[in-house]
C-alpha positions as CSV (number, residue, x, y, z in Angstrom):
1,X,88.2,86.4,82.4
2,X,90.2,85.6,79.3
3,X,88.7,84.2,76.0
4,X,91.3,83.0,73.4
5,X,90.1,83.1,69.3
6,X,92.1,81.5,66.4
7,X,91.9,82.6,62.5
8,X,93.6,81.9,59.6
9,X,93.6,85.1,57.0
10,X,94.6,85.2,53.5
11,X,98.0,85.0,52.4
12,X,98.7,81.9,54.9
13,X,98.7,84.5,58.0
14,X,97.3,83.3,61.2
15,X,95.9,85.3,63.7
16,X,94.9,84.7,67.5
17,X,93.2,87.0,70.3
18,X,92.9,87.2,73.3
19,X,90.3,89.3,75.2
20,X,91.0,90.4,78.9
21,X,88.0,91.9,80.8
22,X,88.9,93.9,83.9
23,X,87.3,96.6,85.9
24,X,88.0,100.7,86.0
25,X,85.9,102.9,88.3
26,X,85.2,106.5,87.2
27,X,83.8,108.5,89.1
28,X,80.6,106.3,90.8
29,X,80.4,104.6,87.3
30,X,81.5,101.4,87.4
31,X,82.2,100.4,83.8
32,X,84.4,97.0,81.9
33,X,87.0,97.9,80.1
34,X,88.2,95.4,77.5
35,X,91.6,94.9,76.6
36,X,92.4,92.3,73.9
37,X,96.0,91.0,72.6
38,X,96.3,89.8,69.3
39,X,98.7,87.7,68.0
40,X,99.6,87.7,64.7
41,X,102.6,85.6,62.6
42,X,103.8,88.4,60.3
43,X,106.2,88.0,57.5
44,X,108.7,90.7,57.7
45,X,110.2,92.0,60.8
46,X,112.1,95.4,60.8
47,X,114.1,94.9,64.3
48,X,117.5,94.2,63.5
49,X,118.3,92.1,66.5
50,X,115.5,89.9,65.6
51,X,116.7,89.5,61.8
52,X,120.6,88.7,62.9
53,X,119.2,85.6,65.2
54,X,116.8,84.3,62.5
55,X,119.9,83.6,60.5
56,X,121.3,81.1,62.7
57,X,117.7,80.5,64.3
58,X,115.0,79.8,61.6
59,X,111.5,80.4,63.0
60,X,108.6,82.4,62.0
61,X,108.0,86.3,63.4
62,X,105.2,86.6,65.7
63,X,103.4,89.6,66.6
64,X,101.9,90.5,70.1
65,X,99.7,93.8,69.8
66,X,97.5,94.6,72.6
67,X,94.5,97.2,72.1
68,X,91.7,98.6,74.0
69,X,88.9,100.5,73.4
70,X,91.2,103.4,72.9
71,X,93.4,101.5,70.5
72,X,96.5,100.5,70.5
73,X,98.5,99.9,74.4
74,X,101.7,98.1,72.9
75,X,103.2,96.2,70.2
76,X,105.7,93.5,70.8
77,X,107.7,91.5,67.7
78,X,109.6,88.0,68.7
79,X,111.1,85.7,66.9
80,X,109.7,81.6,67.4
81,X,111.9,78.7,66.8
82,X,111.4,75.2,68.1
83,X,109.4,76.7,71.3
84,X,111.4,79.3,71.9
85,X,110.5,83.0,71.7
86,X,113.1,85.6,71.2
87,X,112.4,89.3,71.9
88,X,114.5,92.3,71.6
89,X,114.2,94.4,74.7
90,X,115.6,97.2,74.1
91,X,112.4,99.0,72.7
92,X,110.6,97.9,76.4
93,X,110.6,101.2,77.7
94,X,106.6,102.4,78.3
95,X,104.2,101.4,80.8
96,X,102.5,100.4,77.8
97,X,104.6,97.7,76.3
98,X,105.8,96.6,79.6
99,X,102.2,95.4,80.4
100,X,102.1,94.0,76.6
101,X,105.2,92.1,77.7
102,X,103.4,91.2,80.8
103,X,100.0,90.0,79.0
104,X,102.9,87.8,76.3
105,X,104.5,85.9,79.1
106,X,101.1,85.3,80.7
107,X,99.7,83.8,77.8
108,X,102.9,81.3,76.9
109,X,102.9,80.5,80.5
110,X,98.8,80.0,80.5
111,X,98.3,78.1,76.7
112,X,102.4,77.0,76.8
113,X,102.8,77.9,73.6
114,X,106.3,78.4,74.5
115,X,108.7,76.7,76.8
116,X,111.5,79.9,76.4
117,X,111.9,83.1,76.2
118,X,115.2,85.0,75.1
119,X,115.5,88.6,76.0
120,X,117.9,89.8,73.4
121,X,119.9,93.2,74.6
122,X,122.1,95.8,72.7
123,X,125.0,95.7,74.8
124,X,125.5,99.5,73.6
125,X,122.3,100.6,75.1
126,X,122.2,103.2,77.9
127,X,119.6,101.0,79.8
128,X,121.3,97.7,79.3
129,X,122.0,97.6,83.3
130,X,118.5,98.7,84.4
131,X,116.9,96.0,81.8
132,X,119.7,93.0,83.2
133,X,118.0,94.3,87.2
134,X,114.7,94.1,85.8
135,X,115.0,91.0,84.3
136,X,117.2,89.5,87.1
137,X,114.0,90.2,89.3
138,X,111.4,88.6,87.2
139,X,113.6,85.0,87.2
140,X,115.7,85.8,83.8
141,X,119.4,84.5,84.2
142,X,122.1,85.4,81.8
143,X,122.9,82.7,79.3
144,X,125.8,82.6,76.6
145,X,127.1,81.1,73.3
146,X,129.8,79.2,74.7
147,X,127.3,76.7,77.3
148,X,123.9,77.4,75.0
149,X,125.3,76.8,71.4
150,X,121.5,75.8,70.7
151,X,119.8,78.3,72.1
152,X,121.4,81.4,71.4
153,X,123.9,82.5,68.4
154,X,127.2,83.4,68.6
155,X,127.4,87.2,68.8
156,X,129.4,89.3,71.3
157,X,126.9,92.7,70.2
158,X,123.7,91.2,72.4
159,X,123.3,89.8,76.0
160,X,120.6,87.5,76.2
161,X,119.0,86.7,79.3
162,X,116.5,82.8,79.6
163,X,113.3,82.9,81.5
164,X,111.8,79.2,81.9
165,X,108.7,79.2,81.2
166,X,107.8,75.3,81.2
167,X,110.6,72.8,81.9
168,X,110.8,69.7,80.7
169,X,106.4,69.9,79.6
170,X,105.5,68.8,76.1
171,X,104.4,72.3,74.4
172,X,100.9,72.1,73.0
173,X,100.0,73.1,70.1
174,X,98.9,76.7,69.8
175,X,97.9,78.7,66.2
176,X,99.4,81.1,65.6
């Protein structure tokens, strides 16, 4: 069961969440365990990749943090611009943010509020090939300057990989 909540906050911030309810058995207690991701649009973003593609990209930096009971499971920042949703990858190393990645693309593919997604890699990173497998896997196909002028910037320090999320759909609305 997912239930999706919009709210604008001060400051002209807008704030979305979404709340996940699945099961975990422990012991013979059966018990839900909640797990909500919240999406915020922040101002500032401190990921370099992210900063060096807003220059040639304008957009707004959007936030996907997903918590539990516990607290925090995984923090995600991307970049959107003209429904398109850039995200370094190269910080996608725990379980953790792997399944906030997982709960991201399940909620632009379920409320298309996106119709892209850019995975931005450091070509310098030591897990630049495992990352391109990975991706490769889950439908992502490598994409460059020279054939996607409009989709990507010119930069020979990052790979970036395109996973289709809706082709050729009219994106709906979606705050934030």
């Amino acid at each position: 069961k997912a239930v999706v909540s919009t709210q604008s906050t001060g400051g002209g911030v807008r704030r979305a969440s979404e709340t996940c309810l699945t099961s975990s058995i422990d012991s013979d207690l059966q018990e839900a365990h909640s797990v909500t991701l919240n999406i915020n649009v922040v101002e500032h973003c401190p990921h370099t990749v992210l900063s060096t593609i807003k220059q040639d990209f304008t957009g707004e930096y959007v936030e996907y943090a997903m918590k539990d009971n516990y607290g925090n499971l995984g923090r995600i920042i991307t970049l959107r611009s003209n429904g398109v949703l850039y995200m370094p990858m190269t910080h996608i190393t725990d379980s953790t943010t792997k399944e906030c990645f997982q709960a991201m693309l399940e909620h632009c593919e379920r409320t298309k509020s996106a119709q892209k997604l850019v995975a931005c890699i450091e070509r310098s990173v030591p897990e630049r090939p495992a990352l391109v497998r990975t991706l490769m896997f889950m439908g992502f196909k490598a994409i460059n300057y020279v054939k996607n002028p409009y989709l990507v910037p010119k930069n020979n320090k990052l790979l970036f990989m395109l996973y289709s999320i809706y082709k050729d759909q009219p994106l709906v609305a979606i705050e934030p």
